[in-house]
VOPAGU-2260 file (C-alpha; in pm, 1 decimal, decimal comma):
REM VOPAGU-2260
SITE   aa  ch    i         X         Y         Z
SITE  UNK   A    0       0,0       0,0       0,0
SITE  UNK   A    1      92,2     326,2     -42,2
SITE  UNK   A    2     193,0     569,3     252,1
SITE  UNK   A    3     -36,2     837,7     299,0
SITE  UNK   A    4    -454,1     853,2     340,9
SITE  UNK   A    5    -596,0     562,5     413,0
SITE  UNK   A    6    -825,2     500,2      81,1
SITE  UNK   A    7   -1207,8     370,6     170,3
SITE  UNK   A    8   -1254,0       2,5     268,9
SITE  UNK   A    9   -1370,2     -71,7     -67,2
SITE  UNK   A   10   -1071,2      35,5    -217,3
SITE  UNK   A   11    -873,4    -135,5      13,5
SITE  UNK   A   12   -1016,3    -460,2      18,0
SITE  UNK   A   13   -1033,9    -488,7    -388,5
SITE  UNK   A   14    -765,6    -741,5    -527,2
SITE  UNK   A   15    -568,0    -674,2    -781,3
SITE  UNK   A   16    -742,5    -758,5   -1134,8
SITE  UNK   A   17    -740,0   -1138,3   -1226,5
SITE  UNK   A   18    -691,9   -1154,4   -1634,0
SITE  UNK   A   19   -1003,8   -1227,9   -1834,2
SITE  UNK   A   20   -1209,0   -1053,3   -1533,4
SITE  UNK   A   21   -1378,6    -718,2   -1626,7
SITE  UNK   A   22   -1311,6    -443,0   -1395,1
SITE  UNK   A   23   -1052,9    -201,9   -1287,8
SITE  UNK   A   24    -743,0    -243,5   -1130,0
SITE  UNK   A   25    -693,7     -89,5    -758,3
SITE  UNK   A   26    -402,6      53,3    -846,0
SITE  UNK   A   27    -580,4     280,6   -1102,7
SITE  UNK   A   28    -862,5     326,1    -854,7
SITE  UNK   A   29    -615,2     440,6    -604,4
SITE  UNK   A   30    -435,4     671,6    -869,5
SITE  UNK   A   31    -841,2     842,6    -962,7
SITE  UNK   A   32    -863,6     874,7    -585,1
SITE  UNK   A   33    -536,5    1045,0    -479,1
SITE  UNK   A   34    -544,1    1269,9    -806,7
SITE  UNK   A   35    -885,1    1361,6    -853,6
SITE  UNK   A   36   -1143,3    1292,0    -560,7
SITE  UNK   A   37    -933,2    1464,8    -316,2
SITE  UNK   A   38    -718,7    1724,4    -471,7
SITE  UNK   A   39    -765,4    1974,2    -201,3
SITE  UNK   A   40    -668,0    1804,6      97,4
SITE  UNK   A   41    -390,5    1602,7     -23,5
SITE  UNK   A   42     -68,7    1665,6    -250,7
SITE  UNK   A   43      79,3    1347,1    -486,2
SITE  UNK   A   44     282,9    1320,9    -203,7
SITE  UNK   A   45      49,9    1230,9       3,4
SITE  UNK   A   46      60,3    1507,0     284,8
SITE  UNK   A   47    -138,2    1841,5     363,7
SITE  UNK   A   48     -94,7    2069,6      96,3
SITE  UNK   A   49     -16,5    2355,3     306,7
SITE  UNK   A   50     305,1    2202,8     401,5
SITE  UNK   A   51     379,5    2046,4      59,9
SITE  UNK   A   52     612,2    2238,3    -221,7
SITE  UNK   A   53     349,5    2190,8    -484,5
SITE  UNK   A   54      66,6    2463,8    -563,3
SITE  UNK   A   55    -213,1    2470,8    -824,6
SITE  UNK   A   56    -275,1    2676,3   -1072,0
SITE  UNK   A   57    -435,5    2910,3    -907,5
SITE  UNK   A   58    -241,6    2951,4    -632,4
SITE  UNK   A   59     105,0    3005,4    -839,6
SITE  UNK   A   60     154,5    3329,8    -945,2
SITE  UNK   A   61     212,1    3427,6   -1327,0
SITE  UNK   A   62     593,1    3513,7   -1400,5
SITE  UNK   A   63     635,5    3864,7   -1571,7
SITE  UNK   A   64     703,3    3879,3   -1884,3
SITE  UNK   A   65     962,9    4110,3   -2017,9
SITE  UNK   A   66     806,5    4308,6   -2228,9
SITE  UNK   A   67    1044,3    4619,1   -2422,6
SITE  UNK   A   68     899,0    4929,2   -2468,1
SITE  UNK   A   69     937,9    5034,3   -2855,6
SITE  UNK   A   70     927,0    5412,9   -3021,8
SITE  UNK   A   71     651,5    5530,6   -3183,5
SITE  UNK   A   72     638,5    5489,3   -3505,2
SITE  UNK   A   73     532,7    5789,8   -3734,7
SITE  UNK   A   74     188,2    5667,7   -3900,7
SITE  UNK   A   75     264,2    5808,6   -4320,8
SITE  UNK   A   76    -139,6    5909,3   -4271,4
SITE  UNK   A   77     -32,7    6149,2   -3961,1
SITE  UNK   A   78     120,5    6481,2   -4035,6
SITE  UNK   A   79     461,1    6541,6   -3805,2
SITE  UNK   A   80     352,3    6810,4   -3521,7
SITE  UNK   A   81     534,5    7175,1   -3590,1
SITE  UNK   A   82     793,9    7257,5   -3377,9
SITE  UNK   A   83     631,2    7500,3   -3104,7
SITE  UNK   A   84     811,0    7784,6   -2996,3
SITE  UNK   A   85     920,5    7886,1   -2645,0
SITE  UNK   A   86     637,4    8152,9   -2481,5
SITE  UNK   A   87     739,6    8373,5   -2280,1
SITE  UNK   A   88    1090,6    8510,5   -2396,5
SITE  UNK   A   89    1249,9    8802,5   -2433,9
SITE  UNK   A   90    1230,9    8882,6   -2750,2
SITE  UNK   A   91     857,7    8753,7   -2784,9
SITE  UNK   A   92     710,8    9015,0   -2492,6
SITE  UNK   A   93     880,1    9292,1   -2684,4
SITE  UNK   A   94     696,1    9198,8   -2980,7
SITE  UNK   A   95     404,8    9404,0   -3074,6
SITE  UNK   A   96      86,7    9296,6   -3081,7
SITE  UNK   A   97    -168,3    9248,8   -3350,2
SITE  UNK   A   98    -460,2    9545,9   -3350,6
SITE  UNK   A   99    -804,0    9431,7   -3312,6
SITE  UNK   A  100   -1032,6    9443,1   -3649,4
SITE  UNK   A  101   -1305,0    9667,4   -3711,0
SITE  UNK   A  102   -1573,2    9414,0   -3548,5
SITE  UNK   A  103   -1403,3    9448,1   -3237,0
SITE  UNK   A  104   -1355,0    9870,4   -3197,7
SITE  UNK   A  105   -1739,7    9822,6   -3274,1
SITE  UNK   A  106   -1800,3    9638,7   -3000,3
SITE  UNK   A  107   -1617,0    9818,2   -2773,5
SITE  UNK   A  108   -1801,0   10125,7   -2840,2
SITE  UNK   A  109   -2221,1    9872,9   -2837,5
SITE  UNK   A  110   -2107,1    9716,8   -2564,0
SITE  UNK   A  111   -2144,9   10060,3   -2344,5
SITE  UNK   A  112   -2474,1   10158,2   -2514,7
SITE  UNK   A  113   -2648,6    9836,2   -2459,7
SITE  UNK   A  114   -2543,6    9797,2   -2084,4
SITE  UNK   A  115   -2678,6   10152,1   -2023,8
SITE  UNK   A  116   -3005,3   10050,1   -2225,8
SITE  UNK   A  117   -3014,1    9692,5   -2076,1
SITE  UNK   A  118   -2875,2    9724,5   -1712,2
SITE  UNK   A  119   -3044,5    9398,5   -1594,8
SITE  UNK   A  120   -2832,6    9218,6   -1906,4
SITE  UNK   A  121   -2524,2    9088,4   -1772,7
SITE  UNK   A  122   -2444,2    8761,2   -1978,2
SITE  UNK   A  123   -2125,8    8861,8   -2198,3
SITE  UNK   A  124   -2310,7    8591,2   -2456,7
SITE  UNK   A  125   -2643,2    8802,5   -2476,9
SITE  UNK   A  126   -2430,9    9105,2   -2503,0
SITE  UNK   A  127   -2216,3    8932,1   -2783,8
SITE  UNK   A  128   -2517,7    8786,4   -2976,9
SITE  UNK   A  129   -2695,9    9109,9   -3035,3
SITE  UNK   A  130   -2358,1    9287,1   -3089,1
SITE  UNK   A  131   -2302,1    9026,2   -3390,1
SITE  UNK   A  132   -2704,7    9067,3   -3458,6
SITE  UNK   A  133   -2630,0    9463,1   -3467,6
SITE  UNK   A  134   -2289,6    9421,9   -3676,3
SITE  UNK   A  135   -2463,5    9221,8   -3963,8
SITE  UNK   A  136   -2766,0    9443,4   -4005,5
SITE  UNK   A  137   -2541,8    9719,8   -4037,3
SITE  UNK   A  138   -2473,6    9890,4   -4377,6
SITE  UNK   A  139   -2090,2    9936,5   -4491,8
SITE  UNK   A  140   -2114,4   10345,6   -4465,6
SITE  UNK   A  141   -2199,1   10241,9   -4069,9
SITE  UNK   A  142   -1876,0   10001,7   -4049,1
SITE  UNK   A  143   -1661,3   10215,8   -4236,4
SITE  UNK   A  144   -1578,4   10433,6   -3916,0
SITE  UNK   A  145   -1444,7   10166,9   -3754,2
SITE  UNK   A  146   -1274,6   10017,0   -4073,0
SITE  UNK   A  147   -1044,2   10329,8   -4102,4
SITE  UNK   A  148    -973,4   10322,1   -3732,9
SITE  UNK   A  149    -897,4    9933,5   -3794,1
SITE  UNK   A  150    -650,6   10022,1   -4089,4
SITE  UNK   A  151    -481,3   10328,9   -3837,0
SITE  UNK   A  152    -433,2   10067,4   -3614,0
SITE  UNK   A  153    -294,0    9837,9   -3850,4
SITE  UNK   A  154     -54,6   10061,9   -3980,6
SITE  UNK   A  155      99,4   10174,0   -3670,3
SITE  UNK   A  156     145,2    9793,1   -3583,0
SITE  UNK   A  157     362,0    9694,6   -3945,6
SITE  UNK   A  158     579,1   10031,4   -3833,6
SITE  UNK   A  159     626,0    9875,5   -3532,8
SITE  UNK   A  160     696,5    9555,1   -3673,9
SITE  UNK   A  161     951,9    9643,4   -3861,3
SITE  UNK   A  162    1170,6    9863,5   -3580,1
SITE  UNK   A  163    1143,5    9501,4   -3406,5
SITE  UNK   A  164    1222,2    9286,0   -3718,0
SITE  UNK   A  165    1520,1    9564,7   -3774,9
SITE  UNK   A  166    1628,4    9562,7   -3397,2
SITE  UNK   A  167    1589,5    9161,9   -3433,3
SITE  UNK   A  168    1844,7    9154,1   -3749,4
SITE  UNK   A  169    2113,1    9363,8   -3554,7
SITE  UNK   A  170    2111,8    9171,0   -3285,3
SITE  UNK   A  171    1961,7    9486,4   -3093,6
SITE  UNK   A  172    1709,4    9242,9   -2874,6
SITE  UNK   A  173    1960,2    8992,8   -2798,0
């Protein structure tokens, strides 16, 4: 017999198989038994599983797998992404800025009328909306106030812009 468990008395008592005798053998019995019907109390071995080396599946854990980390590779249907420039140096806060456009010297100038004529309007997107509403219904001898002061403003800006372009080529801003 085999060290370990002591199998049922049926098991036990069955004799090995006689040729020509239908049946099954008691050592294949005993194999079923130890293997199958009690695979959570006993090892192969034959002792306690807490105390034997062997786990199941379940209890082992999985082994890492080493895994290297590629570079992206450019996709030919994806544009590259510009090179961005730095904010915030020197020579961009000495830059001059871009005037507004006509639209926006109008709306400087509706958005005072309309909060003295609608005081209880204080939604910059009502205030916007009928500014745009106002702009479009207006005729082009209306706009054309604020178009020269648009151009004014854009002139002065390309003079400036070229001082700094000038300063920028001497090495002035460095």
């Amino acid at each position: 017999m085999l060290a370990g468990p002591s199998l049922p008395p049926t098991y036990e008592n069955s004799t090995a198989q006689q040729p020509g005798e239908p049946g099954v053998s008691s050592a294949l019995l005993r194999f079923f038994f130890l293997r199958f019907l009690q695979p959570a109390a006993i090892c192969a071995r034959g002792r306690k599983r807490p105390t034997c080396g062997m786990k199941t599946r379940s209890q082992a854990s999985p082994k890492p797998l080493n895994t290297v980390r590629l570079p992206p590779v450019a996709s030919p249907r994806t544009k590259p992404k510009p090179e961005t420039r730095k904010k915030g140096t020197l020579d961009d806060l000495r830059r001059p800025k871009k005037p507004p456009t006509a639209f926006f010297y109008f709306m400087e100038d509706f958005r005072k009328t309309y909060k003295e004529e609608n005081p209880s309007v204080k939604s910059m997107r009502d205030i916007g909306r009928a500014c745009g509403e106002k702009w479009n219904k207006m005729t082009f001898e209306e706009k054309v106030k604020y178009y020269d002061l648009a151009t004014v403003r854009r002139a002065e800006f390309e003079k400036a812009m070229a001082q700094y372009n000038k300063k920028k080529v001497n090495g002035e801003l460095s």
